[in-house]
KESEBA-216267 format. One line per 4 residues: number of its first residue (from 0); their letters; for each residue x, y, z of C-alpha. Coordinates in nm, 3 decimals, m for minus. Last residue first. Example, Ala and Ser with C-alpha at 12.3 -4.5 7.8 and 13.67 -1.06 7.14 Angstrom:
2
1> SA> 1.367:m0.106:0.714 ~ 1.230:m0.450:0.780 .
This chain:
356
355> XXXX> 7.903:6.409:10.650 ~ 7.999:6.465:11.037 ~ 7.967:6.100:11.139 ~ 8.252:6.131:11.385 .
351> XXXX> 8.302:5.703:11.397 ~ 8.426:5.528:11.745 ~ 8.622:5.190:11.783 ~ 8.644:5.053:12.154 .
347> XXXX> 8.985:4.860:12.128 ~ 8.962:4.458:12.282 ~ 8.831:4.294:12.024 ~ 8.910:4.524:11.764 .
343> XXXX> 9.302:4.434:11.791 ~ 9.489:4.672:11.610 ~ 9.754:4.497:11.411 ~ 9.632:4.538:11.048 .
339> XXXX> 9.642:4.915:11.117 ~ 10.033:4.866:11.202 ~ 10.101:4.606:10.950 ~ 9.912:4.811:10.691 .
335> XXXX> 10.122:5.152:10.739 ~ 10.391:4.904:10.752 ~ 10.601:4.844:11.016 ~ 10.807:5.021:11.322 .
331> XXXX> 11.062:5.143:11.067 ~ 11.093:5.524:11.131 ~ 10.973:5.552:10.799 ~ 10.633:5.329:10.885 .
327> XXXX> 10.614:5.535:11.219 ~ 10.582:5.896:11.026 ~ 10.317:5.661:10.805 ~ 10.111:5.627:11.077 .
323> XXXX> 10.091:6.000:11.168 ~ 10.143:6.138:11.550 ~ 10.079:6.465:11.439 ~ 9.732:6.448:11.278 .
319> XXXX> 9.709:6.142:11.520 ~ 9.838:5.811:11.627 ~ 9.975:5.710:11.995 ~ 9.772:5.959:12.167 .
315> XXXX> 9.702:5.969:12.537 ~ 9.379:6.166:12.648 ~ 9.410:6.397:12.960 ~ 9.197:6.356:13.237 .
311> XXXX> 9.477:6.243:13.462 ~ 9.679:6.525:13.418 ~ 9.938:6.605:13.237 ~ 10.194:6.966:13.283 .
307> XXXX> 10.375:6.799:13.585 ~ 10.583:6.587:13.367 ~ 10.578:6.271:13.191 ~ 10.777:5.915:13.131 .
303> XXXX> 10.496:5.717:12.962 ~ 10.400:5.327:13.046 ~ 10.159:5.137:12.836 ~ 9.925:4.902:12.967 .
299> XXXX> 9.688:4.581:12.850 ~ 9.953:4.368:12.709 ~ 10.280:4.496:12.860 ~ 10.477:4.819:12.718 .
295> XXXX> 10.714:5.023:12.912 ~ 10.877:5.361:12.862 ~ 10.688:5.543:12.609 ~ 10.805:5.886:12.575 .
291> XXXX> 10.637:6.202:12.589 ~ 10.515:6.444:12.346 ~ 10.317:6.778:12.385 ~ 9.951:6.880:12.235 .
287> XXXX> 9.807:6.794:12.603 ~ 9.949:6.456:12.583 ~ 10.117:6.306:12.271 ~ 10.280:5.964:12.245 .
283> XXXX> 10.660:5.895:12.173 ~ 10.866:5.599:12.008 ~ 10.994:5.313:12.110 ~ 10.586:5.202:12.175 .
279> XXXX> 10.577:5.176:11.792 ~ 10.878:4.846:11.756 ~ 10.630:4.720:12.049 ~ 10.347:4.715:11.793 .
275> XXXX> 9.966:4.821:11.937 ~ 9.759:4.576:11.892 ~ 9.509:4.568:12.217 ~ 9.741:4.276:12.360 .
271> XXXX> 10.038:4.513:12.305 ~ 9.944:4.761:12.562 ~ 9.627:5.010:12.639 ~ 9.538:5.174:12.938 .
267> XXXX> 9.820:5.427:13.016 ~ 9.996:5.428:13.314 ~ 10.177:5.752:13.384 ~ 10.527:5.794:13.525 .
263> XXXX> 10.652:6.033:13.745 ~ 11.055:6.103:13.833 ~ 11.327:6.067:14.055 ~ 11.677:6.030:13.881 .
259> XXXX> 11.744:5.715:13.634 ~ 11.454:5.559:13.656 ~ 11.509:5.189:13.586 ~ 11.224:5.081:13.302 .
255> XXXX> 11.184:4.746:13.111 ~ 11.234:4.578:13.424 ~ 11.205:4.223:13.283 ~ 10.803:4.345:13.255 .
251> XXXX> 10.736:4.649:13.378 ~ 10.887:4.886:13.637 ~ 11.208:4.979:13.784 ~ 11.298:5.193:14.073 .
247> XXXX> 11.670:5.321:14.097 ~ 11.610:5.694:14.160 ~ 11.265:5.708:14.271 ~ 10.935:5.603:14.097 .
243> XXXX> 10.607:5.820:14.187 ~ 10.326:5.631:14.011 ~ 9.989:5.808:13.795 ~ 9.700:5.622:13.763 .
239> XXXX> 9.460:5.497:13.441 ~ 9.510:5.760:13.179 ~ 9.336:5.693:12.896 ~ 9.414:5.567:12.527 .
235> XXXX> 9.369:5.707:12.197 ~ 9.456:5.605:11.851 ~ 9.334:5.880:11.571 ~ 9.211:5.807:11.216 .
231> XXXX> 9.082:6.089:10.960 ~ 9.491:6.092:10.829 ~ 9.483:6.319:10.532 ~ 9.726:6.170:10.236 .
227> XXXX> 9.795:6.526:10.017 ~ 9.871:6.785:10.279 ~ 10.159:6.509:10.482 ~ 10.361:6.581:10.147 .
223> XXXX> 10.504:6.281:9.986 ~ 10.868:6.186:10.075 ~ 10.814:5.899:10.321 ~ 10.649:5.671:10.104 .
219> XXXX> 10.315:5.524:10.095 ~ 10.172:5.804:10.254 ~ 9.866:5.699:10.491 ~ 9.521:5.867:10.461 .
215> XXXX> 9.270:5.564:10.351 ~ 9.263:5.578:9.993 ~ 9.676:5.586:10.018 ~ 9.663:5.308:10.186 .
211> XXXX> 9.494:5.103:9.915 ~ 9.446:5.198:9.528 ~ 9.399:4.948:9.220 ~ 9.433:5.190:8.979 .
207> XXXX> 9.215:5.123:8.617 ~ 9.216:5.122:8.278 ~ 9.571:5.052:8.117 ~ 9.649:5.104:7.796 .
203> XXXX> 9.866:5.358:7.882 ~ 10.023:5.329:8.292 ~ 9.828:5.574:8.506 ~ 10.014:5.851:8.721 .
199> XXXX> 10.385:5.737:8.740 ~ 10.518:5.769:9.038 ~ 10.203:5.873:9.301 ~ 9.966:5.584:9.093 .
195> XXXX> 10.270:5.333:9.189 ~ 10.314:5.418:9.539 ~ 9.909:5.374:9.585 ~ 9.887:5.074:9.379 .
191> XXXX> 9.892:5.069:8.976 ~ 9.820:4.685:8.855 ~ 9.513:4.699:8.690 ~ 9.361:4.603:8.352 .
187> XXXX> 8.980:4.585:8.324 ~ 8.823:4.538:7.998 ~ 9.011:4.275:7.888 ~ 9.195:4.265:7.529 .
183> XXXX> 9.318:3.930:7.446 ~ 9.446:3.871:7.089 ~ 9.791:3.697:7.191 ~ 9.907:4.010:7.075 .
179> XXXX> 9.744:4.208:7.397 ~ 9.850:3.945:7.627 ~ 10.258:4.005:7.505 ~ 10.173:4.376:7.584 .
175> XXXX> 10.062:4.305:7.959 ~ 10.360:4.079:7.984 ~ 10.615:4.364:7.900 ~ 10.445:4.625:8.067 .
171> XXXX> 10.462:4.361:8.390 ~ 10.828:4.280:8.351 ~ 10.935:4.690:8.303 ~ 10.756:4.753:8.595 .
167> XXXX> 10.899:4.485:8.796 ~ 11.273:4.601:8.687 ~ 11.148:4.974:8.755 ~ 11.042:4.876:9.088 .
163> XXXX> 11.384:4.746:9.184 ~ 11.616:5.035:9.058 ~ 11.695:5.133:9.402 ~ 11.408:5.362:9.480 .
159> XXXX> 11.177:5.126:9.665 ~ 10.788:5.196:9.704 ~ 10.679:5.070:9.358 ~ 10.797:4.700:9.551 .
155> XXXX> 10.556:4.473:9.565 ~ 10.401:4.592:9.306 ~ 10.087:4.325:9.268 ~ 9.966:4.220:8.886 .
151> XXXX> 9.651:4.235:8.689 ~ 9.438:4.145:8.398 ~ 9.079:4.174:8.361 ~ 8.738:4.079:8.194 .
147> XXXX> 8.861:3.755:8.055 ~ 8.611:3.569:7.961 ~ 8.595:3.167:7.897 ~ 8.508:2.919:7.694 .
143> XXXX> 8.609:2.597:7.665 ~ 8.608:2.405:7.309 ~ 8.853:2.118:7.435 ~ 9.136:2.191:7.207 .
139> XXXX> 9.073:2.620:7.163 ~ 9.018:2.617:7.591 ~ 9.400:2.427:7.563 ~ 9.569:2.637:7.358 .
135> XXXX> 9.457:2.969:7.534 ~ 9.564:2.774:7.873 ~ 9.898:2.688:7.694 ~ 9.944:3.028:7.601 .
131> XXXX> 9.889:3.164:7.892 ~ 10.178:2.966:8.072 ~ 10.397:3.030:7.806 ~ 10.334:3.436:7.848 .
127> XXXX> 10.502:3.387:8.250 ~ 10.528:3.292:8.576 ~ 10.119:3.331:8.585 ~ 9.953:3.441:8.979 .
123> XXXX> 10.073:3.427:9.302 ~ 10.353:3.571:9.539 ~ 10.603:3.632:9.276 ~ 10.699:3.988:9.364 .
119> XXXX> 10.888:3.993:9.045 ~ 10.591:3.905:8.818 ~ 10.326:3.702:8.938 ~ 10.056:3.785:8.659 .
115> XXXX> 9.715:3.728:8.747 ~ 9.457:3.705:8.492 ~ 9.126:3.829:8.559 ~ 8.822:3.590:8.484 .
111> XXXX> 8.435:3.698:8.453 ~ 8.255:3.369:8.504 ~ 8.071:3.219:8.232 ~ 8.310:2.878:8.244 .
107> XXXX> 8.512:2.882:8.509 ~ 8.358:2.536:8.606 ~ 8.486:2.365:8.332 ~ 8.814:2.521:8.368 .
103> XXXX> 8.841:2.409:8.744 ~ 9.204:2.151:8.776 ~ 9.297:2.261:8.451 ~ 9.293:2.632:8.526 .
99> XXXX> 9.429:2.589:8.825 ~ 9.697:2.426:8.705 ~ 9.773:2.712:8.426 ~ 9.769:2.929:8.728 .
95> XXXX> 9.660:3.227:8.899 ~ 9.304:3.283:8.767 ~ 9.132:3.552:8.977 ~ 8.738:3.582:8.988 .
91> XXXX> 8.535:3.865:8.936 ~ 8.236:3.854:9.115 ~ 7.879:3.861:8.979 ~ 7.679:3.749:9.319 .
87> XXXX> 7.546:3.393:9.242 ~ 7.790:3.343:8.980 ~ 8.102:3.379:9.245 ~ 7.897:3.229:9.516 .
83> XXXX> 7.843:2.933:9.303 ~ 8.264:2.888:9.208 ~ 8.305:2.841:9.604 ~ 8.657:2.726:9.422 .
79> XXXX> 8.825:3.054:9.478 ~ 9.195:3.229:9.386 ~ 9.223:3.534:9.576 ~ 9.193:3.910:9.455 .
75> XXXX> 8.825:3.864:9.406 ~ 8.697:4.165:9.258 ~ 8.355:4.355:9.308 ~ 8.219:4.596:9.029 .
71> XXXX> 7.948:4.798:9.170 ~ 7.664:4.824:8.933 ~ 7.455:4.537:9.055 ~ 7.409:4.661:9.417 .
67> XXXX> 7.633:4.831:9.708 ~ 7.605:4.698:10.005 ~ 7.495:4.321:9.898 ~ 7.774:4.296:9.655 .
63> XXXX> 8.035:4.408:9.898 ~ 7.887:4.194:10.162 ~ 7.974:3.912:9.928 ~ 8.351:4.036:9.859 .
59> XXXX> 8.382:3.992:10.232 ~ 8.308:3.652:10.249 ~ 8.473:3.568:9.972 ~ 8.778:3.766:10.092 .
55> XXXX> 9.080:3.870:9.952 ~ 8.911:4.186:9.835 ~ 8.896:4.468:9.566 ~ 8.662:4.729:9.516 .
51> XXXX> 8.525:4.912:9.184 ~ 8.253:5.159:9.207 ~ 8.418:5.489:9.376 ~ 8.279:5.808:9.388 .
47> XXXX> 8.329:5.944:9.685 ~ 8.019:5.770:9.866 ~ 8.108:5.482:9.735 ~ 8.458:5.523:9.906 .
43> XXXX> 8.252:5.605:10.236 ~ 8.054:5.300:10.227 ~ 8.306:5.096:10.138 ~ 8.513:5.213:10.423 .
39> XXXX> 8.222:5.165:10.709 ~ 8.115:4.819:10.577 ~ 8.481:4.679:10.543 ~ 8.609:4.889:10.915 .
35> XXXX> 8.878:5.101:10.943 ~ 9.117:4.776:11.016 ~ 9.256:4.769:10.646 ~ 8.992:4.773:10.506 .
31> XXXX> 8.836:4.465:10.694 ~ 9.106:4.218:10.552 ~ 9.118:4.375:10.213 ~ 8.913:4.690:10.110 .
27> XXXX> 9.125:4.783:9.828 ~ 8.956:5.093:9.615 ~ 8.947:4.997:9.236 ~ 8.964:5.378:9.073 .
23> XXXX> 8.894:5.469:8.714 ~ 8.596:5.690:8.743 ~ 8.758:5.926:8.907 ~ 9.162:5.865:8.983 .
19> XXXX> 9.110:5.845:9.337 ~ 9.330:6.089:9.608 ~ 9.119:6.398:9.608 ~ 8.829:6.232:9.677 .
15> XXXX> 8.947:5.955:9.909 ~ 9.072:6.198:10.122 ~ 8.754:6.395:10.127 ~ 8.580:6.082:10.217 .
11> XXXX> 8.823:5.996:10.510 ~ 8.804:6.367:10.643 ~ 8.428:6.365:10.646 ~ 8.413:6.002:10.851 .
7> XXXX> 8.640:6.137:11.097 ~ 8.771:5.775:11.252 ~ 8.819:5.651:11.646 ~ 9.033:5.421:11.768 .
3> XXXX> 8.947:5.407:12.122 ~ 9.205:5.216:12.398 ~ 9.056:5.129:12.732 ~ 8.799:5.297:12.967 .
């Protein structure tokens, strides 16, 4: 009983594959790839082709190592000090700061080093050339040396079509050619995510993609065609009793439901405590291969308004083929990673088709 998110391991490498750029692809496996699992989703991005991952993690970035050998190349998306891990396993490291770099250039020394460049999303990384400069200035002064495999930069907003994206594209080509006549050339430059690589295929002088949702199956935006991003996930939930309410019976939590004329409801096991968003439940659910709504929502059940056509050995679905995450994203329940991110393994039974 309870809530199974289960994953088609054949339809998440053949999305993979027809969504990487080969040979040029860093897959995003951040905060257990995105909920499908780090060891299962490296795994099957290796298996497509893919050597390059990114993580937040330095945790995670060690598994990475350990799964997949010397030749992967494993990036460290957040700034470290556990500077032994990173030489004991070959990460790459990020730099995000000229204070960081004072505070730990000795110790950066032999480690590979990507630049981060905070651009318009601003979350981390360099405000600007200056700030290189001075660090370039500074390693010439004190005779530190350091390499600087990559350089790289977050979109935080390649899914907008306002005019916002092109500003922060314009910022980081700008940046990225002020680095190249400062002398540097790394051998790794990446900023392209999935919204990005869709736009405006891969930038020149550029080497890489640095791809996440759209790796895993999800659009990231709405007008993409559902062919292209195949969803190998599903979200599934039994049936645990039917209730007759009559006209004027309620049900849930501050009465979330009054039935309007007489009518069945089912209760589903699964609810908020098992992840799923209560912007999703205002939506629908499939049963049978026909939708219902959701009515209620509490944290282990789910109420749906249905008809005589289920029965109690049906399946609920709250994602599918049909039922697509990225549907919900455009309907504005969340993010396609807010509402993966959200799904509470703990509590969900999680279930792989290995089919491959």
């Amino acid at each position: 009983m309870g809530g199974i998110f289960q994953i088609d391991e054949a339809q998440f490498i053949k999305q993979a594959g027809q969504f990487q750029l080969p040979g040029q692809t860093i897959a995003v496996v951040k905060n257990n790839a995105y909920n499908y699992g780090l060891e299962f989703a490296v795994k099957a991005f290796a298996i497509s082709g893919i050597r390059a991952f990114a993580t937040t993690s330095m945790d995670d970035a060690v598994k990475i190592r350990q799964m997949c050998g010397d030749s992967a190349v494993v990036i460290l998306m957040n700034p470290t000090t556990d500077f032994k891990r990173a030489r004991m396993f070959n990460l790459h490291i990020t730099l995000p700061s000229s204070t960081y770099y004072d505070t730990y250039k000795h110790e950066l020394q032999g480690l590979n080093i990507h630049i981060e460049y905070a651009g318009l999303f601003n979350r981390s990384g360099l405000t600007d050339i200056n700030e290189l400069e001075y660090i370039l200035n500074d390693m010439k002064a004190s005779g530190i040396e350091l390499s600087f495999t990559g350089l790289w930069t977050h979109f935080g907003y390649s899914d907008e079509f306002d005019g916002i994206y092109e500003k922060e594209r314009g910022m980081w080509l700008e940046f990225a050619g002020e680095v190249r006549k400062l002398g540097l050339t790394p051998e790794m430059i990446h900023a392209q995510n999935s919204a990005s690589y869709v736009r405006d295929g891969l930038f020149d002088s550029h080497t890489h993609v640095r791809l996440g949702i759209g790796l895993y199956g999800s659009k990231p935006y709405a007008e993409l065609d559902d062919k292209d991003f195949i969803q190998s996930s599903t979200l599934s939930a039994p049936i645990i009793q039917f209730r007759q309410l009559t006209e004027g019976m309620t049900l849930g939590y501050g009465a979330a439901f009054k039935a309007d004329k007489d009518c069945t409801v089912a209760v589903v096991d699964i609810g908020y405590g098992d992840g799923v968003l209560r912007a999703r439940a205002g939506y629908e659910c499939e049963i049978g291969g026909k939708v219902y709504p959701i009515v209620a929502l509490m944290m282990s059940h789910m109420v749906v308004l249905v008809d005589d056509d289920v029965r109690a050995d049906m399946p609920v679905y709250l994602y599918n083929s049909k039922l697509r995450i990225d549907k919900y994203t455009n309907l504005g329940v969340g993010a396609n990673s807010e509402q993966l991110g959200a799904l509470n393994y703990n509590s969900l039974g999680r279930e792989i088709i290995y089919d491959v």
